[in-house]
C-alpha positions as CSV (number, residue, x, y, z in Angstrom):
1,X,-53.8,4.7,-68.7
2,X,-51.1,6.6,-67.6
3,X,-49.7,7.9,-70.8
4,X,-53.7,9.4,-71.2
5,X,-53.8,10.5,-67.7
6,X,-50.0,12.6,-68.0
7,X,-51.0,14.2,-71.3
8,X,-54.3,15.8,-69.8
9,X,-52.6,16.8,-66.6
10,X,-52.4,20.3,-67.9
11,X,-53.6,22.9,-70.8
12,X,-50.6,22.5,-72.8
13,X,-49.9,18.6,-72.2
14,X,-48.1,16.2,-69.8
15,X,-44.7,16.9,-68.4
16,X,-41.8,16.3,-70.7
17,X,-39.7,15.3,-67.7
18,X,-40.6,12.6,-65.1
19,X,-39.1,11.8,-62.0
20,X,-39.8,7.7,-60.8
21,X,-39.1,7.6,-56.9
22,X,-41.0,5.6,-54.3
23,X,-40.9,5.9,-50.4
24,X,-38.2,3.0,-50.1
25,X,-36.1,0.8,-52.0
26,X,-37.4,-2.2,-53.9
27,X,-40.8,-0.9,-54.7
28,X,-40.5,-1.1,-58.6
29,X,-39.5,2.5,-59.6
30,X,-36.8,1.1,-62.4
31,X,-39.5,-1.5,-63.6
32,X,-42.3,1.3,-63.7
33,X,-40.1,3.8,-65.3
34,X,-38.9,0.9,-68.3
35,X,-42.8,0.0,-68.5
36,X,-44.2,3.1,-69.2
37,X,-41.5,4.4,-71.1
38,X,-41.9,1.6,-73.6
39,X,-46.2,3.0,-73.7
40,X,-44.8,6.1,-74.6
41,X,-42.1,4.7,-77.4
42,X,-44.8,2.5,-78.4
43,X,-47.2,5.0,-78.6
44,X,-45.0,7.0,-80.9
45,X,-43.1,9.2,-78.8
46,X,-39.3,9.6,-78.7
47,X,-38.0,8.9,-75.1
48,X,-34.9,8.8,-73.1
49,X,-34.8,6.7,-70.0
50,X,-32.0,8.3,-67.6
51,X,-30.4,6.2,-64.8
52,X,-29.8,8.9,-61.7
53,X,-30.0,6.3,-59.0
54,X,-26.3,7.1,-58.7
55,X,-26.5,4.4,-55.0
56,X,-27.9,1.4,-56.2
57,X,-28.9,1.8,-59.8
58,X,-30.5,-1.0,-61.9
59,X,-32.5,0.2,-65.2
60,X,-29.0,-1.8,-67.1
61,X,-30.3,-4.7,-65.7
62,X,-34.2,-3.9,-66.8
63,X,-32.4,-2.9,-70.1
64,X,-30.1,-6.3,-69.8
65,X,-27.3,-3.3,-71.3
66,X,-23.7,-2.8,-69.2
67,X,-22.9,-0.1,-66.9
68,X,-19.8,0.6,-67.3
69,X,-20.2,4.6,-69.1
70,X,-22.9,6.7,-68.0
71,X,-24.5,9.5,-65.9
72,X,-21.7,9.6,-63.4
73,X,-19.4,10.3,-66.5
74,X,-21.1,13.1,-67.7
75,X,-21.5,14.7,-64.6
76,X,-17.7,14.6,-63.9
77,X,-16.2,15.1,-67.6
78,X,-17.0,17.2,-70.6
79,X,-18.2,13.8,-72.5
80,X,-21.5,14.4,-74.9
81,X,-24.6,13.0,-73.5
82,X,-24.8,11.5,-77.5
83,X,-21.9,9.7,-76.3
84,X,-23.4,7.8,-73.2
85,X,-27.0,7.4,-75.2
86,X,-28.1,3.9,-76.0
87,X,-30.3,2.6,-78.3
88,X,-32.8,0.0,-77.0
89,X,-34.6,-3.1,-78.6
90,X,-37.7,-0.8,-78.6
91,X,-38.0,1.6,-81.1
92,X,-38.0,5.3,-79.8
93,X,-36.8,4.4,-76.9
94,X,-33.3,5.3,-75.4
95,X,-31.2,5.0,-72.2
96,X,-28.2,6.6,-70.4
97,X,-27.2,4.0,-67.7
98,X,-26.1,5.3,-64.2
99,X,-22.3,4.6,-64.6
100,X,-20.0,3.6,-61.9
101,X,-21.0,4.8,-58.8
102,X,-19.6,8.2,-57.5
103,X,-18.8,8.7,-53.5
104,X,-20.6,11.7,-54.0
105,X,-24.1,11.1,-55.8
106,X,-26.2,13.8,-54.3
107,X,-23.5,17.0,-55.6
108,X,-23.2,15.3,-58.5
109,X,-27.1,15.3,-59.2
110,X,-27.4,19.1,-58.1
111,X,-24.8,20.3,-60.3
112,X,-25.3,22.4,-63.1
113,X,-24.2,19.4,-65.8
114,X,-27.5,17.7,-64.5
115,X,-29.6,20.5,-65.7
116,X,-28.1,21.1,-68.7
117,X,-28.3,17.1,-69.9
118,X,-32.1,17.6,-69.0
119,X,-32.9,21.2,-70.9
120,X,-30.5,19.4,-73.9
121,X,-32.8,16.0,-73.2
122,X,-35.9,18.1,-73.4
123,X,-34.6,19.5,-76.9
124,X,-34.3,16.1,-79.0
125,X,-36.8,13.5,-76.7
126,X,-40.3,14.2,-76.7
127,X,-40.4,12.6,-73.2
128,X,-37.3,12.6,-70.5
129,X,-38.0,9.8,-67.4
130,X,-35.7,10.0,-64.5
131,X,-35.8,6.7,-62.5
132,X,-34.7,8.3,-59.1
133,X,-33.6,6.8,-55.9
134,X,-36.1,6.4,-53.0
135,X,-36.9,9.8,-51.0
136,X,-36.5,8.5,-47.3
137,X,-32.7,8.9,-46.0
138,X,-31.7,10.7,-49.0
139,X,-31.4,14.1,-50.3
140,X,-31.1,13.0,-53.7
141,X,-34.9,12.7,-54.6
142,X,-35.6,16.1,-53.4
143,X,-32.9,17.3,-56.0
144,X,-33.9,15.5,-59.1
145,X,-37.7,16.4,-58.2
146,X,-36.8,20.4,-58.4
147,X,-35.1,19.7,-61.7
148,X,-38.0,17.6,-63.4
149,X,-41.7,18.6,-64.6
150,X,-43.3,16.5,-62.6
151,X,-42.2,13.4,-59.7
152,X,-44.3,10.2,-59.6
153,X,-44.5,7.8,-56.5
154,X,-44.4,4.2,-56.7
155,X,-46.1,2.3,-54.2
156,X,-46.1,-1.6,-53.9
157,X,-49.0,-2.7,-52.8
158,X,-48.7,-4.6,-49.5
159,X,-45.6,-3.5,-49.3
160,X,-45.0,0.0,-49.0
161,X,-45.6,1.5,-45.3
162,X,-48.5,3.8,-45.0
163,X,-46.4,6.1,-42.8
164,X,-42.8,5.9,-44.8
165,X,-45.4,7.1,-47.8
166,X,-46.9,10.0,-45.5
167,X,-43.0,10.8,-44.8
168,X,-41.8,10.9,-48.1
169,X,-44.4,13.0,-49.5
170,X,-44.5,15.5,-46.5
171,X,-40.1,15.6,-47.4
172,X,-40.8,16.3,-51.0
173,X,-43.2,19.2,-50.6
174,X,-40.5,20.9,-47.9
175,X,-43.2,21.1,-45.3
C-alpha cells in the first residue's frame, strides 16, 4: 500500500530518497524502513537501506549483520561507499550500517560527504531509504530531511504523544 501510494505521489513518480523518522525513540522507524524496503526489493526495485541514526542506530540488528564499518566511516575517510555496501538475504536489497558512533553525529550528517553518498546512491539504486533518528531533541532529522525527497513519520499507535507528534512536525516544517 505504501509502495502504490509513494509512486503516485507525483507526475513523474515517488521519491527516490526516503527519510524514516518518528516523533520519539522506539516507535518502529528501523523496523518500518527494513519492511518496506523489502516491498520495494520484492517488488523489483533495487534499494539501499542507509543507517544515519549515528546515536542509537539498530537496522544491523533488523539486518542481524555487524556494525563495525559504516556511515560514520565514510563521512570521516575517503573510503567508497561500494566498500561499506552489504548485500542482504533479500534480493535487491542492500544496506550501509551506521558504524561506530561519532561524538559528533549531527556535522557529520550535514557535511558535504552525506550528499554526495546520496546523489552517488541515487545513481545505482532505484530507491535510497534513510532510517533517521527521532526529530524531538535533535537537529539531526531536520538535516537528513533537507537532503532527502521526501521524510515519512512513524507513529506507534498508543504510543506516540499527540503533542510530541504536533512538535515534531511543526520543527520539521521550520515554522
Amino acid at each position: 500500500s505504501l509502495r502504490t501510494t509513494l509512486a503516485f505521489t507525483s507526475a513523474g513518480g515517488g521519491p527516490k530518497t526516503l527519510h524514516f523518522t518518528s516523533a520519539a525513540p522506539g516507535e518502529g522507524k528501523s523496523v518500518a524502513t527494513f519492511s518496506t524496503a523489502m516491498a520495494f526489493a520484492r517488488g523489483g526495485a533495487k534499494v539501499l537501506c542507509i543507517d544515519a541514526d549515528l546515536r542509537n542506530p539498530s537496522l544491523h540488528r533488523v539486518f542481524d549483520v555487524p556494525n563495525d564499518q559504516g556511515l560514520s566511516n565514510f563521512l570521516v575517510s575517503d573510503i567508497q561507499p561500494a566498500e561499506l555496501t552489504r548485500d542482504t538475504a533479500v534480493d535487491g536489497l542492500y544496506l550501509i550500517t551506521s558504524g561506530p558512533l561519532p561524538p559528533n553525529p549531527v556535522e557529520l550528517l550535514a557535511s558535504g560527504r552525506m550528499v554526495e553518498l546520496l546523489r552517488l546512491a541515487e545513481l545505482r539504486f532505484d530507491f535510497v531509504f534513510v532510517d533517521g533518528p527521532p526529530v524531538l531533541g535533535l537537529a539531526d532529522a531536520l538535516v537528513i530531511s533537507m537532503m532527502t525527497g521526501a521524510t515519512l513519520f512513524i507513529i506507534e499507535p498508543g504510543k506516540t504523544r499527540k503533542g510530541a507528534l504536533a512538535d515534531s512536525v511543526k520543527r520539521m516544517r521550520g515554522s
